[in-house]
C-alpha positions in Angstrom: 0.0 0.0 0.0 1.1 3.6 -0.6 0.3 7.0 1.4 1.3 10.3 1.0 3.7 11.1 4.2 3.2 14.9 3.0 1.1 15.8 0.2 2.8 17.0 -3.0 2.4 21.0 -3.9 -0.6 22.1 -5.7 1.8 23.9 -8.0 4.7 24.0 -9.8 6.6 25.2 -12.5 6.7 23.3 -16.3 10.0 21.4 -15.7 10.3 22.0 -11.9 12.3 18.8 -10.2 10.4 18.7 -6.7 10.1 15.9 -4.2 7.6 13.8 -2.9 7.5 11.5 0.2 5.5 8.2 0.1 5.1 5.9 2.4 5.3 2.1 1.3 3.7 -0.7 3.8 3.8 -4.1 2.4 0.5 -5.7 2.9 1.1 -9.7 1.2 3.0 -12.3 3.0 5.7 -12.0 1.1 9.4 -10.4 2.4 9.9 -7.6 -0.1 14.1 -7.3 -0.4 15.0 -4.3 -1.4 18.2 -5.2 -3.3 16.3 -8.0 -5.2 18.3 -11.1 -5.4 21.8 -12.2 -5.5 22.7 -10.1 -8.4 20.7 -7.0 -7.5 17.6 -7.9 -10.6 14.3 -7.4 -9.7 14.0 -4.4 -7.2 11.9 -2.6 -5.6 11.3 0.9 -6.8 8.8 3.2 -6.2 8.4 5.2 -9.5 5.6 8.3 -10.9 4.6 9.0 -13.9 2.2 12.0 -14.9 -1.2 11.7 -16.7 -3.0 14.1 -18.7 -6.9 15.6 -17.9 -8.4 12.1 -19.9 -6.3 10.3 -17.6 -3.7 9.2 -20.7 -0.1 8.7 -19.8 2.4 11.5 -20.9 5.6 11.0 -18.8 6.0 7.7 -18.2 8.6 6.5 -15.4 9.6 9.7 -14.8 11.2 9.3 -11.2 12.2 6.3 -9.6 13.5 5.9 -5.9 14.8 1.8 -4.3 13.3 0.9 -1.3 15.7 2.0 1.5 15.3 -1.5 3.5 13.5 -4.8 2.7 10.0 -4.8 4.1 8.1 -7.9 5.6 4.8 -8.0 6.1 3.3 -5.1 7.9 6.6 -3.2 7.4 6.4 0.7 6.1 9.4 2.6 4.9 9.2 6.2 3.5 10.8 6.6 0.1 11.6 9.7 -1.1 10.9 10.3 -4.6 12.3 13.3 -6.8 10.3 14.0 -9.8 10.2 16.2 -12.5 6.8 18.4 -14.2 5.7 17.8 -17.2 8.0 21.0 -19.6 4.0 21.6 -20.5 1.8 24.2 -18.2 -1.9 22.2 -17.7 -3.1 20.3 -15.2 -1.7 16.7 -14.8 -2.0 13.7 -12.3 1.0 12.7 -10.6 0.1 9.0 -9.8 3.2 7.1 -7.7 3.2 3.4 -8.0 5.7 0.7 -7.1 7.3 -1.3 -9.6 9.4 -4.8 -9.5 12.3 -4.3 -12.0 12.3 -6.6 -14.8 8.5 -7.7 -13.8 5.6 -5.1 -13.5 4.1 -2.0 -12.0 2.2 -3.3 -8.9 -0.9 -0.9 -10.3 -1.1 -3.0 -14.0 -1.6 -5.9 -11.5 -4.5 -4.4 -9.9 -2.6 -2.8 -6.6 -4.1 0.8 -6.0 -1.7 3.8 -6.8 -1.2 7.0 -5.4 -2.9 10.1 -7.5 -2.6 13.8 -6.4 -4.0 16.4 -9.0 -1.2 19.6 -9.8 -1.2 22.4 -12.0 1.7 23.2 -13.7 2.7 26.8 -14.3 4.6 28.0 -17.4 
């Protein structure tokens, strides 16, 4: 599961790097290692990528930040996350998800991720 551990501005500038903070809490049974296995493939990231007004992806990956320490179950961590706004003005959706290298974003198998509307200034 992901939560906001401060909400990201309401505002920023068309190419403005800013940070976020999520928190990550592993919810399955499963250990989550943060240096995935033996040879470092398949991490955990958490990782943002900004939609348009319809919802369409525009940036994809954009930012991507490894989990600091590997999280059992019931185990939170806060990530921070340093993105980038869309070189555009308009509004966009920031959505933050979590992503196994070399296997999938958790959200395209069904695990919520985090949106937060933000206007972006010229």
């Amino acid at each position: 599961a992901l939560r906001w551990a401060q909400p990201p501005p309401a505002k920023v500038r068309a190419g403005e790097i800013f940070n976020v903070r999520v928190v990550v809490k592993n919810e399955s049974t499963a250990r989550w290692p943060a240096l995935g296995d033996a040879n470092h493939r398949f991490r955990l990231f958490v990782g943002n990528h900004w939609l348009d007004g319809a919802g369409r992806v525009v940036v994809n990956d954009d930012g991507r930040a490894a989990l600091p320490t590997d999280l059992t179950h019931g185990a939170e961590a806060e990530v921070p996350l340093s993105v980038a706004a869309p070189r555009t003005a308009g509004e966009y959706t920031l959505e933050v998800d979590l992503l196994q290298e070399a296997v999938t974003w958790f959200g395209l198998k069904g695990s919520p991720t985090l949106r937060q509307r933000i206007v972006v200034e010229p």
